[in-house]
N, C-alpha and C positions, 0 to 999 in steps of 0.2 A: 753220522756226526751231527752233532744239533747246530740248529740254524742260531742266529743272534737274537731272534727273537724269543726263544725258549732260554737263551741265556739270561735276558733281563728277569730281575725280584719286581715282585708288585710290592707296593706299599702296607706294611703292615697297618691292621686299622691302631690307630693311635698313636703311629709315627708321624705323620708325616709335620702335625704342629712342631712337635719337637726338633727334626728335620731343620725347618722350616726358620725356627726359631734362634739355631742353632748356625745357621748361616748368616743371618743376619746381624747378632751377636759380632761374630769372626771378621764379615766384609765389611759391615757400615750399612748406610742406605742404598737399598739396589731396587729397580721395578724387577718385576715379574721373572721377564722373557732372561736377566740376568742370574734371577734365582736360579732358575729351571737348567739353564745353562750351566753353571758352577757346580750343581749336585750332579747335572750326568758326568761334566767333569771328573771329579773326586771318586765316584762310584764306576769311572772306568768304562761307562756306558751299560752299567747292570741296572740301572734306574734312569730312567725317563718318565717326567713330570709333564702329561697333555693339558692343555687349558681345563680341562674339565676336571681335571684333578687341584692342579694350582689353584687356581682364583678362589675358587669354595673355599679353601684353608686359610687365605689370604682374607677373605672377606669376614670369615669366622674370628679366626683372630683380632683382628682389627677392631670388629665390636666388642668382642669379649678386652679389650684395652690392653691388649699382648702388644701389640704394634701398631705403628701409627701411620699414613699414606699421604702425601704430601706428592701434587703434582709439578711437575720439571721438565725440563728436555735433556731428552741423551743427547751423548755425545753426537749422533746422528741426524738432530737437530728435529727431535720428533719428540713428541709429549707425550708422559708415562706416569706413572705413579709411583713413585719412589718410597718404598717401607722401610721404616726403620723399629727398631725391637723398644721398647717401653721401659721402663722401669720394673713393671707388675708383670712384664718379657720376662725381663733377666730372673725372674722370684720365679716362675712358672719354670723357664730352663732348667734352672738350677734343680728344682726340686723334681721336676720329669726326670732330668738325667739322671738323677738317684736312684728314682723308682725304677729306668728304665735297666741302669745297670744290675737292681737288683733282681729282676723279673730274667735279664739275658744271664747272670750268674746263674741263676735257678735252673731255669732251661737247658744252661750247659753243663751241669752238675747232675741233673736227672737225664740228658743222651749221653751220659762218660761212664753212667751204673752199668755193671754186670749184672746181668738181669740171670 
């Protein structure tokens, strides 16, 4: 039987902005440790986001003016960095999500041929 760990998906390369983007969109401003949290969430534990995957994304984005970090305290009473998705966000979303559905139609359209 496979363990949980072979159960979990690694991040496809050029998901994970999108991802990323796409939660922030949905939830509002969230730090980090809430992101990471919310996608293993949703994915049922098949994705898990390490610090060493997050923040890079986080950090990339942010320059590139996708989303914006503004520091706060959680609820916790501990200081974090709170993201929230951009304007030039939502225009980048939108338009990955297009590409990205049309790349996963594709893909599923060429493993459903009878070869």
């Amino acid at each position: 039987m496979p363990s949980e760990e072979q159960d979990r998906l690694p991040v496809l390369p050029g998901t994970l902005d999108l991802i990323v983007l796409r939660s922030l969109f949905t939830m509002g401003p969230q730090h980090a440790y809430a992101i990471a949290t919310r996608l293993q969430q949703v994915s049922e534990d098949l994705l898990q986001l390490n610090q060493g995957t997050l923040y890079p994304a986080l950090v990339r984005l942010e320059q590139g003016g996708r989303i914006k970090g503004v520091w706060r305290r959680t609820e916790s009473n501990r200081e974090a960095k709170f993201y929230s998705i951009t304007k030039a966000g939502e225009k980048a979303l939108a338009d990955e999500t297009v590409r990205w559905r049309r790349m996963s139609n594709l893909v599923e359209k060429l493993l459903s041929e009878e070869t």
